[in-house]
ROSE-4610 file (N, C-alpha, C; in Angstrom, 1 decimal, always signed):
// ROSE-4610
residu = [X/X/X/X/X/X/X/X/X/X/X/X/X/X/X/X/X/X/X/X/X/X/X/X/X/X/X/X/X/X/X/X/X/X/X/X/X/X/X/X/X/X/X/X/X/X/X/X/X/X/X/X/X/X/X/X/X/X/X/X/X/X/X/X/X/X/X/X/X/X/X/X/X/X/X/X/X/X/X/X/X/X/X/X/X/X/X/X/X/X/X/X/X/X/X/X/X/X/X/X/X/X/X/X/X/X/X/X/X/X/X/X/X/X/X/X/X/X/X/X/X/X/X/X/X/X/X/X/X/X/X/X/X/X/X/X/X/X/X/X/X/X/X/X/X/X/X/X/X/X/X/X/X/X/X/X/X/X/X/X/X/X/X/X/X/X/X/X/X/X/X/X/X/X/X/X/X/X/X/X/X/X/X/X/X/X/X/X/X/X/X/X/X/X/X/X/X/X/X/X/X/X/X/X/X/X/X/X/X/X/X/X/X/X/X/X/X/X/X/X/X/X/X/X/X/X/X/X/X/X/X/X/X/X/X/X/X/X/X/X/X/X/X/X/X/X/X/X/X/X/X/X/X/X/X/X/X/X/X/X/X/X/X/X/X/X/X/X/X/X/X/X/X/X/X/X/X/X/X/X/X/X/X/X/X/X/X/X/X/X/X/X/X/X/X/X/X/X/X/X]
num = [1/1/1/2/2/2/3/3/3/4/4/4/5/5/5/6/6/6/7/7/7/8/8/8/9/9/9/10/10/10/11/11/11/12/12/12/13/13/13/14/14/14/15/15/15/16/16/16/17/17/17/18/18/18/19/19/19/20/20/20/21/21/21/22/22/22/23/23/23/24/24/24/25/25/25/26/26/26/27/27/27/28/28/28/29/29/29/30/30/30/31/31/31/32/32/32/33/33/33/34/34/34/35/35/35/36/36/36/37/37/37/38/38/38/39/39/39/40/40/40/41/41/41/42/42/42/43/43/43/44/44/44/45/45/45/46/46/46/47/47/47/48/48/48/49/49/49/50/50/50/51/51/51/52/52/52/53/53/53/54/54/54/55/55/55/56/56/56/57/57/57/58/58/58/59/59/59/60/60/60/61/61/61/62/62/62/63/63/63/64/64/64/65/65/65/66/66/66/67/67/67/68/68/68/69/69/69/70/70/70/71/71/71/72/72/72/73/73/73/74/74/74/75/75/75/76/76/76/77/77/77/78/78/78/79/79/79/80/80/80/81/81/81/82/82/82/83/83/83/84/84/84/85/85/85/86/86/86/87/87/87/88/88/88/89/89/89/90/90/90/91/91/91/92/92/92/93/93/93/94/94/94/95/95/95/96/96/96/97/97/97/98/98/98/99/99/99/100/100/100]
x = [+5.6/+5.0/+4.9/+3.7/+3.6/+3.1/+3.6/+3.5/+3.2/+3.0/+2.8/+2.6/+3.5/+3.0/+2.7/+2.1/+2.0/+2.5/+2.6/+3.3/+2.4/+2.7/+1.7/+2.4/+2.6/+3.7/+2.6/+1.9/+0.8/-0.2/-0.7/-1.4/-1.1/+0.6/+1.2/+1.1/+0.4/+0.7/+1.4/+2.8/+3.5/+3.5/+3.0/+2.8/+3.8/+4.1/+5.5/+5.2/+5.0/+4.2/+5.7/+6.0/+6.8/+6.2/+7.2/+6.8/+6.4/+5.0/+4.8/+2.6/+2.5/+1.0/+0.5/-0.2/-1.2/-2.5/-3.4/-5.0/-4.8/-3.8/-4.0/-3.9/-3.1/-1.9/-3.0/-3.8/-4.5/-5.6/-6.0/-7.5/-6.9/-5.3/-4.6/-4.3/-3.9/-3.6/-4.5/-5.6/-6.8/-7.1/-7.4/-8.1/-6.9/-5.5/-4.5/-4.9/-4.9/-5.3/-6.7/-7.4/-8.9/-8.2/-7.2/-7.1/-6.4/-6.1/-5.2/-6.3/-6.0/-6.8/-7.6/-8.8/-9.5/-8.9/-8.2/-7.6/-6.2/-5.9/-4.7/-5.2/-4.1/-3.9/-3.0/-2.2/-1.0/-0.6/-0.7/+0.0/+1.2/+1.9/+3.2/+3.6/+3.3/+3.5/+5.3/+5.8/+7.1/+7.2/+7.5/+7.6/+9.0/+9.8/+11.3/+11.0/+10.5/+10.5/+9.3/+8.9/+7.4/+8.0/+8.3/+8.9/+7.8/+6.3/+5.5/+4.5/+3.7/+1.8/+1.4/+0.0/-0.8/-1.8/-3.1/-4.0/-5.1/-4.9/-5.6/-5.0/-3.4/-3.0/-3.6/-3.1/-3.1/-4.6/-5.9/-7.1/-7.4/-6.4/-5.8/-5.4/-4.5/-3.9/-4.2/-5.3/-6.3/-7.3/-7.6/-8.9/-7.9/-7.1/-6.0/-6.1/-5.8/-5.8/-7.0/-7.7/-9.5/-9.8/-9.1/-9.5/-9.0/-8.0/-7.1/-7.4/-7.9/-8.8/-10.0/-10.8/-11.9/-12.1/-10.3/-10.5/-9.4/-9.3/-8.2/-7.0/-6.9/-5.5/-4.4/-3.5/-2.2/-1.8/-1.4/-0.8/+0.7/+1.8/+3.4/+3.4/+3.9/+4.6/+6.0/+6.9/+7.8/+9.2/+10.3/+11.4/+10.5/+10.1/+9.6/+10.7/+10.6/+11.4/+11.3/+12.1/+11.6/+10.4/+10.4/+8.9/+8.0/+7.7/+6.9/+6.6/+7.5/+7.5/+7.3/+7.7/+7.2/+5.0/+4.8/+3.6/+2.2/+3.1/+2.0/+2.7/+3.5/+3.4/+2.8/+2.7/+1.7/+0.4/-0.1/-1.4/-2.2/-1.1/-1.8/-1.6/-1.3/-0.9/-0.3/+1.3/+1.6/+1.5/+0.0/-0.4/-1.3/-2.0/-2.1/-1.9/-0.8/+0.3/+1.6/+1.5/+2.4/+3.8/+4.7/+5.8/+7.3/+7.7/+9.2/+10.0]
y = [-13.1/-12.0/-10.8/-10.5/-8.7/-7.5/-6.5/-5.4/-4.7/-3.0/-1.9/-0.7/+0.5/+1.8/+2.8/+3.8/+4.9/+6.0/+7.0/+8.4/+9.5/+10.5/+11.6/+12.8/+13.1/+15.1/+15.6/+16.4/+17.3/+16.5/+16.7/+16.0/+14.6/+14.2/+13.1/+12.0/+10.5/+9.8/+8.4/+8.2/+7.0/+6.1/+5.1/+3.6/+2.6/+1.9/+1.1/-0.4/-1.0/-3.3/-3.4/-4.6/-5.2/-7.0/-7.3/-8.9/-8.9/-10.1/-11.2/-10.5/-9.7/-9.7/-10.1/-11.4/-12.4/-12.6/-13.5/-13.2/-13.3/-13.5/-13.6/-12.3/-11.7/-10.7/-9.2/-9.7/-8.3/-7.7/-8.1/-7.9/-6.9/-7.0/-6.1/-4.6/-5.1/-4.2/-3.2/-3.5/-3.3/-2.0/-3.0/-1.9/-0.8/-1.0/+0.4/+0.9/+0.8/+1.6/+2.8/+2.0/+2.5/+3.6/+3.6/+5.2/+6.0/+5.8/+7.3/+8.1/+9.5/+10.6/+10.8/+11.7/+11.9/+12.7/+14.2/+14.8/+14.8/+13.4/+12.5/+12.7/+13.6/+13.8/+13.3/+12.6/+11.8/+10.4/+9.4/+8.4/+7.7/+7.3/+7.3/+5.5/+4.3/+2.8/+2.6/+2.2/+2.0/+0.7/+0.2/-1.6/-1.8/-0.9/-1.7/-2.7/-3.0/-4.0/-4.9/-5.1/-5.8/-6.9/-8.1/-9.6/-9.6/-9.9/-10.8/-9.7/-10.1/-10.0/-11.1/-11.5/-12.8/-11.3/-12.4/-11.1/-10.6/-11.2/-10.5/-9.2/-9.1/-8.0/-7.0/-7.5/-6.6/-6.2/-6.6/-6.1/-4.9/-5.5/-3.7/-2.9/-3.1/-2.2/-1.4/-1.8/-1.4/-0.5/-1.0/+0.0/+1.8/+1.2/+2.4/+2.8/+2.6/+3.3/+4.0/+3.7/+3.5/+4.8/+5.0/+5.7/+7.0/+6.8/+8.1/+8.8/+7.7/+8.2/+9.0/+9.0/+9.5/+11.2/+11.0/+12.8/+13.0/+13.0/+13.2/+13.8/+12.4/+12.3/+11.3/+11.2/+10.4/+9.5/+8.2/+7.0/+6.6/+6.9/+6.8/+5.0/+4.7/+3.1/+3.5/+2.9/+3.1/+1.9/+2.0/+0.6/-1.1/-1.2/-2.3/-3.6/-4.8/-5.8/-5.8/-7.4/-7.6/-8.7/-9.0/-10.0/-9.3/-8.0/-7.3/-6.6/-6.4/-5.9/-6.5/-8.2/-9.1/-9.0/-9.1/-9.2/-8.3/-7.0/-6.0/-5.7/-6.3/-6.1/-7.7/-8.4/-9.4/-9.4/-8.6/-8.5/-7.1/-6.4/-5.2/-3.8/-4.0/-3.1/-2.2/-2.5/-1.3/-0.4/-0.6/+0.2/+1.5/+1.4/+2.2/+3.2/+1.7/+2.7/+3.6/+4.0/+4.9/+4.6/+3.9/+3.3/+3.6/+4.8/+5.3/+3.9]
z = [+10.1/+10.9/+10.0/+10.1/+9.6/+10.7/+10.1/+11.0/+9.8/+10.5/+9.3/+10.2/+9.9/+10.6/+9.4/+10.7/+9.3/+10.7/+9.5/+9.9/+8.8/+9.5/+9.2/+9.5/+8.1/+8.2/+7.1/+7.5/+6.8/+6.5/+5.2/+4.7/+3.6/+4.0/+3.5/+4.7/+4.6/+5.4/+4.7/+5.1/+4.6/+5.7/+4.9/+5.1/+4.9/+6.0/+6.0/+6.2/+5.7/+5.7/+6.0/+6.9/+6.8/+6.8/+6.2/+6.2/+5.0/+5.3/+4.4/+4.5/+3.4/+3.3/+2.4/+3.5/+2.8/+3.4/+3.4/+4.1/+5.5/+5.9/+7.2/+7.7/+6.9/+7.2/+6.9/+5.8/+5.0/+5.9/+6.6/+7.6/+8.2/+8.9/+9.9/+9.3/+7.9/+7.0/+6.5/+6.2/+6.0/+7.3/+7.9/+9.3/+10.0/+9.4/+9.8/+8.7/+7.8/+6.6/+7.1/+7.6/+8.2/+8.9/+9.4/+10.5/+9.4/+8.8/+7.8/+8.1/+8.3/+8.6/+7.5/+7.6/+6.4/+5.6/+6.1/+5.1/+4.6/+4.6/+3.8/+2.5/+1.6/+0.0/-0.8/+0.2/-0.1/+0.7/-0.2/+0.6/-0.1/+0.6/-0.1/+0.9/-0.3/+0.3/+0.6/+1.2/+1.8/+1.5/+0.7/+0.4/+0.3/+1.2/+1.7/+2.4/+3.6/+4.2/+3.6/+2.8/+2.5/+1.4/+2.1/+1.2/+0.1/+0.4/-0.5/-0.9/-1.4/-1.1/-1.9/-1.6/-2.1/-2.8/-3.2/-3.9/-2.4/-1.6/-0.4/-0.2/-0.4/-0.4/-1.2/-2.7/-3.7/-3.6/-3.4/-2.8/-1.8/-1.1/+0.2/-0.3/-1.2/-2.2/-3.2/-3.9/-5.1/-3.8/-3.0/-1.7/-1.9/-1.5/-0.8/-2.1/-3.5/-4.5/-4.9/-4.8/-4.6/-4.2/-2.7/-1.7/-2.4/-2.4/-3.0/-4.0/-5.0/-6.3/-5.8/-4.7/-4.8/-3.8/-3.2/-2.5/-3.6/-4.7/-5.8/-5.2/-4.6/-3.6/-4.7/-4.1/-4.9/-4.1/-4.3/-3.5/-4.8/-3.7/-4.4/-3.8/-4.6/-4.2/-4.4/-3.2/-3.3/-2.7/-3.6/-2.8/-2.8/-4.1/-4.5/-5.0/-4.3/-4.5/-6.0/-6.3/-7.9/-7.5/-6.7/-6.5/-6.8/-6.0/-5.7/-7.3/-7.9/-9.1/-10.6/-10.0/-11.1/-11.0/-9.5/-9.3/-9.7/-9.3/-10.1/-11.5/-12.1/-14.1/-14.0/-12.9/-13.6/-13.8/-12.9/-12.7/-13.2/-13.6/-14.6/-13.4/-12.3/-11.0/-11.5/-12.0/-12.4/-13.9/-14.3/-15.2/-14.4/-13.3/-13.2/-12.1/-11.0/-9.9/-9.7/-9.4/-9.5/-8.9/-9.1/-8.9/-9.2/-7.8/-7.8/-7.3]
């Protein structure tokens, strides 16, 4: 099962996945992503609760960075498993995320 909220204190909105995001999972993820307000300058990913991602994820993932790059906003990743952390130094992720 996945779920995901967001929260919104100014112009920071943190993003919370729980579970397992994979293609099934990413469509959902995707389209909460779609509401973060437009004048979000900050997003800050919560991947305490977030077991997996497949690359459907990491696709969601790269948008949201995407996004952020283009109102030269900042996206924090933050409380990343070692899955989660073997996955983006596998795939080149954390060269250009930003990962407390």
């Amino acid at each position: 099962m996945f779920n995901v909220t967001l929260e919104q204190d100014g112009s920071t909105v943190t993003i919370r996945p729980k579970g397992m995001l994979n293609a099934r999972s990413a469509s959902e993820f995707q389209a909460e992503l779609a509401q973060m307000p437009e004048d979000a300058t900050q997003a800050i990913l919560d991947c305490k609760d977030l077991r997996y991602t497949s690359s459907a994820g990491l696709r969601v993932i790269l948008a949201l960075q995407t996004r952020m790059d283009k109102c030269q906003g900042t996206l924090v990743v933050r409380n990343i498993n070692d899955f989660l952390r073997e996955t983006f130094n596998d795939t080149g992720f954390s060269d250009f995320l930003t990962i407390e």
